[in-house]
FIVO-463380 format. One record per residue (C-alpha): residue in three letters; x, y, z. Coordinates in nm, 4 decimals, decimal comma, always signed. Example, Ala and Ser with C-alpha at 12.3 -4.5 7.8 and 13.67 -1.06 7.14 Angstrom:
# residues 2
+------+----------+----------+----------+
: code :        u :        v :        w :
+------+----------+----------+----------+
:  ALA :  +1,2300 :  -0,4500 :  +0,7800 :
:  SER :  +1,3670 :  -0,1060 :  +0,7140 :
+------+----------+----------+----------+
***
This chain:
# residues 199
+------+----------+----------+----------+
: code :        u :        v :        w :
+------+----------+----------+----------+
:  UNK :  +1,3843 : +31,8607 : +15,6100 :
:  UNK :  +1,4706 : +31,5546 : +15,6727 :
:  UNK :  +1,8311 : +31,3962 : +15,6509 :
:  UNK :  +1,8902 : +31,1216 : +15,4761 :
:  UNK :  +2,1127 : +30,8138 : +15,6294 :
:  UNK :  +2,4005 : +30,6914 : +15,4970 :
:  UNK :  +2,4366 : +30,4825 : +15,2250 :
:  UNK :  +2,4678 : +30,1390 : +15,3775 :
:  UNK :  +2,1450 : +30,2225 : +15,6058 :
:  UNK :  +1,8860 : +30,2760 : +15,2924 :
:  UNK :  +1,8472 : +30,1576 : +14,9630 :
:  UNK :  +2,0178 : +30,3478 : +14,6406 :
:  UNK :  +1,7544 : +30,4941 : +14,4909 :
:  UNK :  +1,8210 : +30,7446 : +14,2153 :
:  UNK :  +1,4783 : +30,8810 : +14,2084 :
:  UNK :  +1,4284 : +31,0414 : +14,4980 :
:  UNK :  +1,6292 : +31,3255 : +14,6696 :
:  UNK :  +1,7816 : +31,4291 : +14,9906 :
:  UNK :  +1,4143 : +31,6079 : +15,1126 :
:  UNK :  +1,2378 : +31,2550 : +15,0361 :
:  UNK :  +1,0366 : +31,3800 : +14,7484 :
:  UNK :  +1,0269 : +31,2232 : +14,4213 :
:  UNK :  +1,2499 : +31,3491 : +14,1794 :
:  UNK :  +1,1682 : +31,5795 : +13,9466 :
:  UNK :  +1,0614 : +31,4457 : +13,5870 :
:  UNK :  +1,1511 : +31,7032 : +13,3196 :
:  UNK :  +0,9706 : +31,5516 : +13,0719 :
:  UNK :  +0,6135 : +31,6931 : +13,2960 :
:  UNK :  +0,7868 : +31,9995 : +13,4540 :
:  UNK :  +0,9595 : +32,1167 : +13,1763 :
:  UNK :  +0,8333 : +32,0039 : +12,8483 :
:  UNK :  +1,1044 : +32,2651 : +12,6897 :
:  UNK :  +1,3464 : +32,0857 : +12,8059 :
:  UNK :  +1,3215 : +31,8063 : +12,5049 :
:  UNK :  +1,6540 : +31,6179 : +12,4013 :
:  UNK :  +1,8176 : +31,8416 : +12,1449 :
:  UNK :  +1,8935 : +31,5299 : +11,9380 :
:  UNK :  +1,5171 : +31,5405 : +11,8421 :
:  UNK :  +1,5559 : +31,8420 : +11,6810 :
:  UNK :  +1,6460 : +31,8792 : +11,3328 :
:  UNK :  +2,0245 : +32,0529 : +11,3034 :
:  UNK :  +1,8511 : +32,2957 : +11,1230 :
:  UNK :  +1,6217 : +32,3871 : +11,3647 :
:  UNK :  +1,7811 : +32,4163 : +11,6711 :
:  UNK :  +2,0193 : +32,6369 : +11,6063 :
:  UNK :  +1,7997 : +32,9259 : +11,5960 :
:  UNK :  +2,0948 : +33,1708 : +11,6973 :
:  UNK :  +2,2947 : +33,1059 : +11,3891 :
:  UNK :  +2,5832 : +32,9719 : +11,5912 :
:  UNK :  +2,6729 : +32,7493 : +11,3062 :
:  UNK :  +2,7587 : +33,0926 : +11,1310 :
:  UNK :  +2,9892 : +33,2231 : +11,4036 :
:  UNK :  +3,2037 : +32,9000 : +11,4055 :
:  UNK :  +3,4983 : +32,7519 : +11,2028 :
:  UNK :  +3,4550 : +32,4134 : +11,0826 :
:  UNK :  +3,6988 : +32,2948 : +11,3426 :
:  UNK :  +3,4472 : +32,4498 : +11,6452 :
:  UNK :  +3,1180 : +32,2902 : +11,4302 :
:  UNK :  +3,2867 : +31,9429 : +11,4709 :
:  UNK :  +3,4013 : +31,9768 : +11,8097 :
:  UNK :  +3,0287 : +32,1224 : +11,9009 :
:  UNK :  +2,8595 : +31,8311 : +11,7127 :
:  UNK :  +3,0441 : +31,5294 : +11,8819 :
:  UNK :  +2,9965 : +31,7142 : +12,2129 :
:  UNK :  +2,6045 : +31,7834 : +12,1475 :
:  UNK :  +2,4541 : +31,5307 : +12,3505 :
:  UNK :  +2,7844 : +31,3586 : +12,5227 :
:  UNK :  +2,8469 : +31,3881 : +12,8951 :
:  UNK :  +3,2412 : +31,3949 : +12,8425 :
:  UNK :  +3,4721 : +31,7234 : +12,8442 :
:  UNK :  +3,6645 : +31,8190 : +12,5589 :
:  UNK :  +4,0252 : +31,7665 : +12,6999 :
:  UNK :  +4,1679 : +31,8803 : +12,3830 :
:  UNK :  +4,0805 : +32,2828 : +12,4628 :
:  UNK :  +4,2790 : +32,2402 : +12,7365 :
:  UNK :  +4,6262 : +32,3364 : +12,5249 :
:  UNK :  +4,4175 : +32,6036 : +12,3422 :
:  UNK :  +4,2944 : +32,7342 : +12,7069 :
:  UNK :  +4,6658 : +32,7354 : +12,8238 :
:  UNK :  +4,7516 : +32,9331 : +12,5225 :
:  UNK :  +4,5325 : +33,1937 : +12,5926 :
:  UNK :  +4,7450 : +33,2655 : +12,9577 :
:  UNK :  +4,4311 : +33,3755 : +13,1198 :
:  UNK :  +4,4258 : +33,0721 : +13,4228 :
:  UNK :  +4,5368 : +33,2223 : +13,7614 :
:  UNK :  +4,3011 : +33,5511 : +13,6650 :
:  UNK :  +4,3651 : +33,8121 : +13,8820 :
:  UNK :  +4,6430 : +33,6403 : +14,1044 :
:  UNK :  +5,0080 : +33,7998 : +14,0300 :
:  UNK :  +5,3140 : +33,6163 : +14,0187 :
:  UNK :  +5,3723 : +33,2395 : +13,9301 :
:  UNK :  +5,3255 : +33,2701 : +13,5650 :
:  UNK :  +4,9694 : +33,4181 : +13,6392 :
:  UNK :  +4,8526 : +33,7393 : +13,4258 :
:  UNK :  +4,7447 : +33,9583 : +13,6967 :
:  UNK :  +4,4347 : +34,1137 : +13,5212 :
:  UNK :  +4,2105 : +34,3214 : +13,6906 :
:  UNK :  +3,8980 : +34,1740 : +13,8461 :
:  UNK :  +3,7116 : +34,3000 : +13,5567 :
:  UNK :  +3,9199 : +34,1678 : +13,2663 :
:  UNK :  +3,9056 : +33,7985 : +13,4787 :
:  UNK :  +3,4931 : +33,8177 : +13,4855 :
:  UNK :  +3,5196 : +33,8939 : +13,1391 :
:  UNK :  +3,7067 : +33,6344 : +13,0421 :
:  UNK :  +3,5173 : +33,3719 : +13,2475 :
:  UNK :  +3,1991 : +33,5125 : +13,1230 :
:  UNK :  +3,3168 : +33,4339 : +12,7358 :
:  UNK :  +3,4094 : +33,1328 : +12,8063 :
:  UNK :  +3,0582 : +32,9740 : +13,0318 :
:  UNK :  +2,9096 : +33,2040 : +12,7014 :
:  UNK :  +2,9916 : +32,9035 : +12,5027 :
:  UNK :  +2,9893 : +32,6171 : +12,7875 :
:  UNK :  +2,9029 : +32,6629 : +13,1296 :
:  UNK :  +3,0805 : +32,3368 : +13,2312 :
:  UNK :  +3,3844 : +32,4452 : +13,0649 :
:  UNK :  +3,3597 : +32,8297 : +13,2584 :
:  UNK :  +3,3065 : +32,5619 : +13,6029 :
:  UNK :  +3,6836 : +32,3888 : +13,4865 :
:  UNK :  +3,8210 : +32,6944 : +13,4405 :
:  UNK :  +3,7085 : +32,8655 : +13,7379 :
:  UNK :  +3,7567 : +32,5807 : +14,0048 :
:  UNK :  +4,1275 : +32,5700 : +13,8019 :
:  UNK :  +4,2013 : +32,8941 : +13,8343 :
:  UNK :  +4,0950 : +33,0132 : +14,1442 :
:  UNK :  +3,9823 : +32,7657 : +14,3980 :
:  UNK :  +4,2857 : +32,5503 : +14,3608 :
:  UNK :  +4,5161 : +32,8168 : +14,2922 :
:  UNK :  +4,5041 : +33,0395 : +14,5946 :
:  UNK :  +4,6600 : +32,8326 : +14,8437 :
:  UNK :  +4,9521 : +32,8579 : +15,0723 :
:  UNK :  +5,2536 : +33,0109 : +14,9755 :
:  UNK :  +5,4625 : +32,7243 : +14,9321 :
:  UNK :  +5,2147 : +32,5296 : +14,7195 :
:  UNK :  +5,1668 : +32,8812 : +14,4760 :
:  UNK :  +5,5417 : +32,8249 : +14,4290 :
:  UNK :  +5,5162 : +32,4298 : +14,3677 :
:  UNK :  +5,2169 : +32,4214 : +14,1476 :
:  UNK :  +5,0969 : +32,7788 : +14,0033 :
:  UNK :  +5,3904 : +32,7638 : +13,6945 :
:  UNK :  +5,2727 : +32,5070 : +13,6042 :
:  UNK :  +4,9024 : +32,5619 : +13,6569 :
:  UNK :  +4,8661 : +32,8682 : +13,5040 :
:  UNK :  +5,0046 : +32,7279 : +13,1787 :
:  UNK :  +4,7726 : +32,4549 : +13,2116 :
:  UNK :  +5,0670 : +32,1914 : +13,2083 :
:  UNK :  +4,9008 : +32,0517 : +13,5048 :
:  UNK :  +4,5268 : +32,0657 : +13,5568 :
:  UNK :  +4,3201 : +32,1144 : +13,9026 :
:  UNK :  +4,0228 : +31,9376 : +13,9641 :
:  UNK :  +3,7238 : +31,9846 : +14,3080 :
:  UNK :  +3,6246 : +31,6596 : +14,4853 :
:  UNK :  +3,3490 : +31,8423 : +14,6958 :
:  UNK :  +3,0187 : +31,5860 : +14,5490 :
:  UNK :  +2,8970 : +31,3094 : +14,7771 :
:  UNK :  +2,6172 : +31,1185 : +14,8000 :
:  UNK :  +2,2474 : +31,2387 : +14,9100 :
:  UNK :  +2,3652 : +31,5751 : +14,9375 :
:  UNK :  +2,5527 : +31,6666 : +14,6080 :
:  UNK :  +2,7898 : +31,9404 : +14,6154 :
:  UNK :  +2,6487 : +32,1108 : +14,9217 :
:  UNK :  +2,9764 : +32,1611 : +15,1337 :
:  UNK :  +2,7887 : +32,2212 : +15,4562 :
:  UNK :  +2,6549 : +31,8556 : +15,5012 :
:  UNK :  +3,0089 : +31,7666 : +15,4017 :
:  UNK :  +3,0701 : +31,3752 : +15,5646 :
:  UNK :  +3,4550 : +31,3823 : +15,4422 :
:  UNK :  +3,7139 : +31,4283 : +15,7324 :
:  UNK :  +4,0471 : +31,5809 : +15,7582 :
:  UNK :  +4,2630 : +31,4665 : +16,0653 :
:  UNK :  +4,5919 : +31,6164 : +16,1325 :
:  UNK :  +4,8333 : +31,3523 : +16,1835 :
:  UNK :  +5,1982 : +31,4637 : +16,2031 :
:  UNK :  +5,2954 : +31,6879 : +15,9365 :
:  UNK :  +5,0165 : +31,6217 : +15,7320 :
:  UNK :  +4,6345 : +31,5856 : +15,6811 :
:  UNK :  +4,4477 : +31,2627 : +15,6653 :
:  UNK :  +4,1779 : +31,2673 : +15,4621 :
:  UNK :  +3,8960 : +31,0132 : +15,5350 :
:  UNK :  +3,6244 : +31,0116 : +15,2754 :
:  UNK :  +3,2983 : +30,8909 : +15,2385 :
:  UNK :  +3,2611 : +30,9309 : +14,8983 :
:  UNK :  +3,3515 : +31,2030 : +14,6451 :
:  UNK :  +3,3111 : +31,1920 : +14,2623 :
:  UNK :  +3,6287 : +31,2685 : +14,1127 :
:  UNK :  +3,7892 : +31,1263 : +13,7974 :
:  UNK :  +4,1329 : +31,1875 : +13,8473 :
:  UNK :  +4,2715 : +31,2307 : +13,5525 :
:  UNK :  +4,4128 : +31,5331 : +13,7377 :
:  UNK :  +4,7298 : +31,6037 : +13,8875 :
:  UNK :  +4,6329 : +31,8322 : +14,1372 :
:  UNK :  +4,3422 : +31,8181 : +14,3776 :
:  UNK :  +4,1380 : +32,0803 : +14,5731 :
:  UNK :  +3,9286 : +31,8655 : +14,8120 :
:  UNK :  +3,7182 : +31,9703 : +15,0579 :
:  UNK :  +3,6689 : +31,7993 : +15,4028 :
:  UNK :  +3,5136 : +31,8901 : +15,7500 :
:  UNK :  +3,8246 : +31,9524 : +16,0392 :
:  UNK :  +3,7685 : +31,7403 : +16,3405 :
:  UNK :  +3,9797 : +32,0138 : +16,4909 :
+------+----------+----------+----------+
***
């Protein structure tokens, strides 16, 4: 494999990847995987989903269909549900058992995978933390009052933490973070970032 250099040193080129093969065209490699706006509504829903779902969910599914947004407005309903913080105990957190949390995440990436990959990186990866920060932030977080985002995606490499180029100094009290480029929109309030230690 070779690695790629960094971003000044080659040209941005979206169709090629980090092993310096062409990018994979679905269209060829997966002909299944055809735009589901070119089906017929009628057609594609050959689970009868449209059955299982209240007219609210039907319109929230149809302007979602082919966007590449997240539905902020589930976050109240998620919050209502007091499932974020899983398993942890404490803080406003339910405490379930390991089992009742992978059931729970499971029903949720049932219906959207992206929305299980919120909830999880919400309420787990950013909420076990230091003990000082699970008093600051897990109230608050487990109500989802405040939401937790992951700025682990850079270029060339994607979200593969071990070719990480971010940096964390310690300087003082606290950690610098020196980045070379992660994808976050931060709407967020609190972030879970990930960065190589120079020490």
């Amino acid at each position: 494999m070779t690695v790629p250099p960094y971003q000044d040193d080659v040209k941005n080129n979206e169709r090629t990847n980090y092993f310096n093969s062409p990018a994979l065209d679905v269209s060829v490699t997966f002909p299944q995987a055809t735009r589901a706006s070119t089906f017929p509504p009628c057609t594609s829903d050959c689970y009868k989903i449209d059955d299982l779902l209240t007219p609210e969910e039907q319109a929230i599914r149809l302007r979602y269909w082919e966007k590449a947004e997240f539905p902020f407005q589930i976050i109240p309903k998620l919050g209502a549900l007091r499932i974020a913080g899983g398993a942890i105990k404490g803080y406003g957190c339910p405490g379930l058992s390991i089992t009742a949390n992978a059931f729970a995440t499971a029903e949720i990436a049932r219906v959207d995978a992206s929305c299980s990959t919120f909830f999880l990186v919400h309420s787990s990866a950013a909420m076990l933390t230091i003990e000082a920060q699970k008093q600051k932030y897990l109230p608050s977080l487990a109500e989802f009052k405040t939401v937790a985002c992951w700025g682990l995606t850079e270029p060339y490499y994607g979200s593969v933490a071990s070719a990480l180029r971010a940096t964390a100094t310690k300087v003082k009290d606290f950690n610098l973070l020196i980045c070379f480029f992660i994808s976050v929109k931060w709407w967020k309030e609190v972030g879970y970032l990930k960065a190589k230690s120079d020490g």
